[in-house]
N, C-alpha and C positions, 0 to 999 in steps of 0.2 A: 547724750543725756542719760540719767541714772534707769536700769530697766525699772527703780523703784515711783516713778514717777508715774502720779495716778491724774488722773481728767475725768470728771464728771461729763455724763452727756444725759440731756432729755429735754423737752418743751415742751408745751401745747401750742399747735398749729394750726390758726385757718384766717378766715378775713373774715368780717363782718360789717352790716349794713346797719345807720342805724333810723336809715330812714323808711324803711322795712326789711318784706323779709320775712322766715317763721325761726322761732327761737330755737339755736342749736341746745339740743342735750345729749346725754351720753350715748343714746343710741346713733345718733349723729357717728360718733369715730369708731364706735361698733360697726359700723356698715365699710366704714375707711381704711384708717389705722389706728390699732390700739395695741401698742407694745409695752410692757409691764417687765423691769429685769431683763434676766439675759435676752430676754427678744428682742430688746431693742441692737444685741447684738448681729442679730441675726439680716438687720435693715441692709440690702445692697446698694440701694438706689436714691436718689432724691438728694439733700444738705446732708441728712445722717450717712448715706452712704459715703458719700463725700469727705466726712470727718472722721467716718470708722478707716478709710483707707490712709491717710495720713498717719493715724494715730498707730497703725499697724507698723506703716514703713518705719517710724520715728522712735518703734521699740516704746512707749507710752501707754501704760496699762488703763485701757480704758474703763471708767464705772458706769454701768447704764443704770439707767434712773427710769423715767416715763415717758416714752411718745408718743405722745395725742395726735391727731392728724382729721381733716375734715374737710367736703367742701364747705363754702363761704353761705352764709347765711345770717338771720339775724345775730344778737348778743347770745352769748351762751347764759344758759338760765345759773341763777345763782350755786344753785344746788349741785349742777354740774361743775362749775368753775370748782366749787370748793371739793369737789370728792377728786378730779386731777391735779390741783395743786399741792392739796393733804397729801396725796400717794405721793406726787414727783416729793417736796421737801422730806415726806418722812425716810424715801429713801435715801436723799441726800445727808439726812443727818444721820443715820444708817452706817453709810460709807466712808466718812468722817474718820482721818484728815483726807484730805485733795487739794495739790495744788495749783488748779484750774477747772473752771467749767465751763462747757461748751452748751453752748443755750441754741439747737435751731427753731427761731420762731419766724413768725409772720411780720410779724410789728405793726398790724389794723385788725386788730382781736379789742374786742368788747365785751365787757360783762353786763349783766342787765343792770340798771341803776348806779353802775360804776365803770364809768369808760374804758378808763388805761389797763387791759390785762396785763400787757405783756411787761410797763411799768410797775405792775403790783407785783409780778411774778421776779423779774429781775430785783427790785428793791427787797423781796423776801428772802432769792437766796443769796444776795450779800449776805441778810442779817444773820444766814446759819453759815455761811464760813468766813465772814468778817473781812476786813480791810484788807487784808495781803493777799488773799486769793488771785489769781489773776480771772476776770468773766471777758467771756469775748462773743458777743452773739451775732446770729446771719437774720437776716431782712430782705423781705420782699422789697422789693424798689419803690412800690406803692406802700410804703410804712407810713406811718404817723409817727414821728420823732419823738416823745415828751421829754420834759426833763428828770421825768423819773429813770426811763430806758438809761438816758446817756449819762446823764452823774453816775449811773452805777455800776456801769460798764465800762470794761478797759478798752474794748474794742467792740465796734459795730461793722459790719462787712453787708454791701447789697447785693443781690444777683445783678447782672448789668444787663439783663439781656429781657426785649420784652418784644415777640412773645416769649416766656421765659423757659429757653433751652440750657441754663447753665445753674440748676439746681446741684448737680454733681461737683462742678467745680467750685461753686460759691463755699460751700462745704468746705470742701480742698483748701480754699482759699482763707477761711476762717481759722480751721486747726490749722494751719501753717503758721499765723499770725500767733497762735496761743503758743505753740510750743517753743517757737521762735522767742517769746517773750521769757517765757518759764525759764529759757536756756541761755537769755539774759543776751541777747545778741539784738536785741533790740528793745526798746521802750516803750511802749505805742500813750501818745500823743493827742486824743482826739477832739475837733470840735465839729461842733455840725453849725452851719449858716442852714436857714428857712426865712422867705420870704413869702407873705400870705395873698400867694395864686391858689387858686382849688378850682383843677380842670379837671375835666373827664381824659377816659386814656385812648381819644381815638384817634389823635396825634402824637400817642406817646409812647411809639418805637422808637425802637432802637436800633432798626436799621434802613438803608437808605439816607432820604437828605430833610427827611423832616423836625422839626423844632427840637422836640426830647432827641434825635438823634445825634443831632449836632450838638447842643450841650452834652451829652454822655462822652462823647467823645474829647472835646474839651477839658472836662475834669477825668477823662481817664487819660491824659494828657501829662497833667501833673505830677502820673509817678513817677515819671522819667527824671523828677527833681532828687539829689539824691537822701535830702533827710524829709521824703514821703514814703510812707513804709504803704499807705492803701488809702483810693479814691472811690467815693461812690456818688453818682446821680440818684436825685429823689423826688418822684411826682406822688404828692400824697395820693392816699384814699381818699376821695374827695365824697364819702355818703359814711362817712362817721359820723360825723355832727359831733365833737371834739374843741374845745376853747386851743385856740395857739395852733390849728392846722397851718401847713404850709410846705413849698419845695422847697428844693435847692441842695445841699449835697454835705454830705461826711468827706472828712479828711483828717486823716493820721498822720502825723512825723511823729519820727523819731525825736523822742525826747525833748520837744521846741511845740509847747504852746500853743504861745508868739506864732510860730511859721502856718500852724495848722491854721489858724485862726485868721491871717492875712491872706491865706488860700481861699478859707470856705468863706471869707466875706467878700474877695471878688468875683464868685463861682454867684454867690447868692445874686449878685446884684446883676450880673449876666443872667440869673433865668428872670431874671423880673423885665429887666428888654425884651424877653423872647414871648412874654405875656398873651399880645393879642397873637402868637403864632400857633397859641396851643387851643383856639376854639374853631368846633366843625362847623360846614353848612350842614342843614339837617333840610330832612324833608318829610312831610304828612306820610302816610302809608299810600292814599290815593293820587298825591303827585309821585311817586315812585315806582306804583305799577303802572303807571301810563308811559312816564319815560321809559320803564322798562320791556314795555310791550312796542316800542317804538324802536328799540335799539336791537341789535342782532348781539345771539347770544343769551347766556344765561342772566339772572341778575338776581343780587342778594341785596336782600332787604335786611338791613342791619339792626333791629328791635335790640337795641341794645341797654334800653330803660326799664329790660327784665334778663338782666342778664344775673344766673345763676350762679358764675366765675365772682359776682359783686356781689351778691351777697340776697339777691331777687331770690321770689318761690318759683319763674319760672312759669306762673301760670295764666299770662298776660295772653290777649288773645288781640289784638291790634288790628296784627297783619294779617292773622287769618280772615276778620271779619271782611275785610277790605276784601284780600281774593273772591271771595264767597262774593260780595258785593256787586265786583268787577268782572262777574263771569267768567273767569281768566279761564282759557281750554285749552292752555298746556300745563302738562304739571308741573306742581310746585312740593312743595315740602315743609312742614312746619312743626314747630317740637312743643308741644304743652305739658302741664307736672299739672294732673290732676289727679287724684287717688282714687274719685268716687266713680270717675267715668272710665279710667285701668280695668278696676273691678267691674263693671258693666258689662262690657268688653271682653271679658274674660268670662263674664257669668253667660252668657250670651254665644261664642263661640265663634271660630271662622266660620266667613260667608252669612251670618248673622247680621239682619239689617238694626240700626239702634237708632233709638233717638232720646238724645239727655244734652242735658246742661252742659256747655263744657267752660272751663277756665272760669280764675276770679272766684275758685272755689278754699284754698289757701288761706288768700293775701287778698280780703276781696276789696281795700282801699282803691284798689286803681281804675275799677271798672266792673261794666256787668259781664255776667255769663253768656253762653253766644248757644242758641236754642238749637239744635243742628241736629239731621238726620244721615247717618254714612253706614256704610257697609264696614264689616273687621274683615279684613284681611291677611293680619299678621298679629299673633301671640307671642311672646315671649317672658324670661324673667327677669328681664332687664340687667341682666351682666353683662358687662365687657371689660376689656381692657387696656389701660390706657397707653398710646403708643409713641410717649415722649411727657418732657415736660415737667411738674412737680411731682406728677404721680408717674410717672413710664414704670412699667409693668405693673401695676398695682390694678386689680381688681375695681372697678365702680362698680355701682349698684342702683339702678333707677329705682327698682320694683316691680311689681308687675306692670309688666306693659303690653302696647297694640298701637298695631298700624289703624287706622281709623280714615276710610277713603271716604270722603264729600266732595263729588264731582272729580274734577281731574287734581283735586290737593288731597294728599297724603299727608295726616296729622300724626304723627310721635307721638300717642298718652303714653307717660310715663307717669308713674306713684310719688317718686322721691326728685327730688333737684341735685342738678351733678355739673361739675364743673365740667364746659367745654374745652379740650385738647383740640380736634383735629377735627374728622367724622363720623367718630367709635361711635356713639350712640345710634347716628341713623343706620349705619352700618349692619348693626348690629341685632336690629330688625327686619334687613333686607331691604332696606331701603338706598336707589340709588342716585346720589347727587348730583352722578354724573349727565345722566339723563332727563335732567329737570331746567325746567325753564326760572321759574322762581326757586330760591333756597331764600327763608328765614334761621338768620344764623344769630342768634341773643347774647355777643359776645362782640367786646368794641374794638379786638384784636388778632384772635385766635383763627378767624374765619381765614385769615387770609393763609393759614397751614393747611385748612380745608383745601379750601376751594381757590387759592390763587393758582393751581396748574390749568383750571378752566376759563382765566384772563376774562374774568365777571365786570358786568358794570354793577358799581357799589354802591348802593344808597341809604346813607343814615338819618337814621327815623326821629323823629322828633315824636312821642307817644309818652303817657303817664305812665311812671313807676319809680321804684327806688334807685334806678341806674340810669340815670335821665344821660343825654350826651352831653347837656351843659349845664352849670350851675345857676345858669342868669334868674331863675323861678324857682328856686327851692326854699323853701321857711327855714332857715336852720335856727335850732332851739339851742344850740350851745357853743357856736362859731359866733363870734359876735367880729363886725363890721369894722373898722375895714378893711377887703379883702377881694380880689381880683374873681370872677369878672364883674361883678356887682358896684365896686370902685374901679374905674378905670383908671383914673390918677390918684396916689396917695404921697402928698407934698410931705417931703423932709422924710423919706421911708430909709430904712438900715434895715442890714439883716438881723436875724433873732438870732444869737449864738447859745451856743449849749457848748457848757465842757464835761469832757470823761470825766472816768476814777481815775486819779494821779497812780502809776507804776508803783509800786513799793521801794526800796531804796533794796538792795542786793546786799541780804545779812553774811 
């Protein structure tokens, strides 16, 4: 390929909730990632790193543009959507011509009052390098498909891996796809099948032998066909609240439609059998510390319907109240995002007795505050670093934070909401999981990075918030019916196809 061959790279990246939640703005990727220009050369790690190495090996002069980066939260506030979008296009029109760009997004980004980001952001930079460009963008697994993404796109590529260890390759995997394409060695083809299931992701690994794993496997199955150039499994976001949610999977051939298209629409109709395999039993917070105070060994309380990775504040207080309740006298551990009781905590000082409101202080739709008197015994400024995953090596940032002892539970105030990896945040305050009888872990997948080397009994919580485990009780205001779990049967169903941007014809 010519060393003159240029590639656009930049996105805005996070998830978003839109059934709560606190509205992300700028200070949101200020705390993240915020790469402006060459810094975005500068990214080793994650999708971007992933595409800068490709782009390296392949002699392909890369153009950095803008990368946004965040944890998941609500919709991004108007004002912010438009001050990253304006910066990434003005640079793209900037760097103009490019004959390809590389988009790493999320694909479950929301803007306040106007859903589809990452469809508004693709459909704008078609309009500034036009029809023959070649756009290839990467996706979370949990994307929201629209038909604005995929008309306008040559290529969509997902991570395959949940919990998601192949941020680096998905990358790899995308600029391969582009330059491959640029270099006219292939066509890419795509149509995506979606069939309207919207489950929670507590069955939806990807490893092992559960529902999402076996279908992942299945359509990554299919590249072994030889005019399939890339296969992807897809469990939505299911707390968008988004008109035309749905699963089911992307498929690429080479230059055939036709073949992409009789692929994703047997793929679609295979995750729609797998339906009832994708909902959990759940259980109260007080049926769960009694089994778990019955059973030998540790046990993790899954509070997963404030999980911050979704798009929660994170300031749900469920499981705690329950411990408290249930006198529990071994310890446990528990993480809340409260700002006001951080600074308490901190105004106050180790070994400092307090007594304040805690949680529900945010996000207060879900519940009340919980009245609580504990001793501080750990300060910090809430940095860590994350040690795998979308962000592995990347800085987080809670804010000020404090260990907060009430009785034998050890509470985690944190200021800010951060996505869960592993156990960096208790970590990180000197808190050990290992030696804990309860861990609350607000994450419907990730726990088990934590905490499966201590072969936990698991129990998912059935508790109010924006990350509920199952859909069967949520209002959605722009999902309209019908739609899996809420129909269980929908007579005479087909999948929903979307087609790419047609390849250009090779002048």
């Amino acid at each position: 390929m010519s060393k003159k061959t240029r590639v656009a790279v930049g996105a805005i990246f996070t998830e978003c909730n839109m059934l709560g939640g606190l509205p992300i703005d700028i200070d949101w990727f200020e705390r993240y990632q915020l790469a402006r220009g060459e810094e975005v050369l500068a990214i080793d790690t994650g999708v971007v790193g992933g595409m800068l190495n490709v782009l390296r090996e392949q002699g392909v002069a890369a153009v950095p543009l803008l990368f946004a980066s965040t944890c998941p939260g609500g919709p991004l506030t108007a004002d912010c959507y438009a001050e990253l979008k304006g910066d990434l296009l003005d640079r793209l029109r900037a760097a103009l011509p490019v004959d390809g760009v590389l988009l790493p997004l999320h694909g479950a980004a929301a803007v306040a009052d106007d859903g589809d980001l990452e469809g508004d952001l693709i459909a704008a930079v078609r309009a500034v390098v036009g029809e023959e460009v070649v756009i290839v963008a990467t996706v979370d697994l949990h994307t929201h498909l629209t038909e604005a993404m995929v008309s306008n796109a040559n290529g969509i590529v997902a991570w395959a891996t949940y919990p998601h260890r192949d941020a680096v390759t998905t990358g790899e995997r995308g600029a391969r796809l582009l330059v491959d394409a640029l270099a006219f060695r292939c066509r890419p083809a795509m149509v995506v099948a979606k069939v309207p299931v919207v489950t929670g992701a507590i069955h939806g690994s990807t490893e092992g032998e559960g529902p999402f794993a076996c279908f992942g496997r299945l359509v990554k199955s299919h590249e072994s066909a030889p005019q399939v150039l890339s296969t992807s499994a897809i469990l939505v976001h299911c707390v968008l609240d988004q008109p035309g949610m749905g699963s089911g999977a992307i498929v690429i051939a080479d230059d055939d439609f036709a073949a992409a298209g009789r692929i994703a629409t047997d793929l679609g109709n295979d995750y729609w059998a797998r339906r009832f395999d994708l909902e959990p039993r759940t259980w109260t917070p007080e049926e769960a510390i009694q089994a778990g105070l019955a059973a030998d060994g540790p046990a993790l309380l899954v509070e997963t319907a404030d999980c911050c990775g979704g798009g929660a504040a994170g300031d749900a207080v469920a499981s705690l109240k329950a411990l408290i309740a249930a006198r529990v006298e071994a310890p446990a551990l528990v993480p809340v995002v409260d700002a006001a009781a951080a600074a308490r905590c901190h105004d106050a000082g180790v070994g400092a007795e307090v007594t304040l409101a805690l949680g529900h202080q945010h996000d207060p739709r879900w519940g009340h505050p919980l009245q609580a008197a504990g001793i501080v015994t750990g300060l910090g400024d809430g940095r860590f670093t994350y040690s795998g995953g979308i962000w592995g090596g990347v800085e987080g940032e809670m804010g000020p934070a404090a260990v907060l002892e009430i009785g034998t539970v050890q509470v985690l105030v944190a200021s800010h909401p951060t996505y869960d990896w592993a156990d960096e945040q208790y970590r990180s305050l000197g808190m050990d999981p290992d030696n804990a009888k309860f861990i609350v872990a607000k994450n419907p997948m990730n726990y088990n990075l934590a905490y499966g080397h201590l072969t936990p009994q698991v129990y998912v919580l059935d508790t109010p918030g924006p990350t509920p485990a199952t859909m069967k009780s949520v209002a959605f205001q722009h999902l309209q019916r019908p739609y899996f779990p809420l129909d269980e049967e929908i007579p005479d169903l087909v999948p929903t196809l979307l087609q790419g941007h047609p390849m250009p014809r090779r002048r």
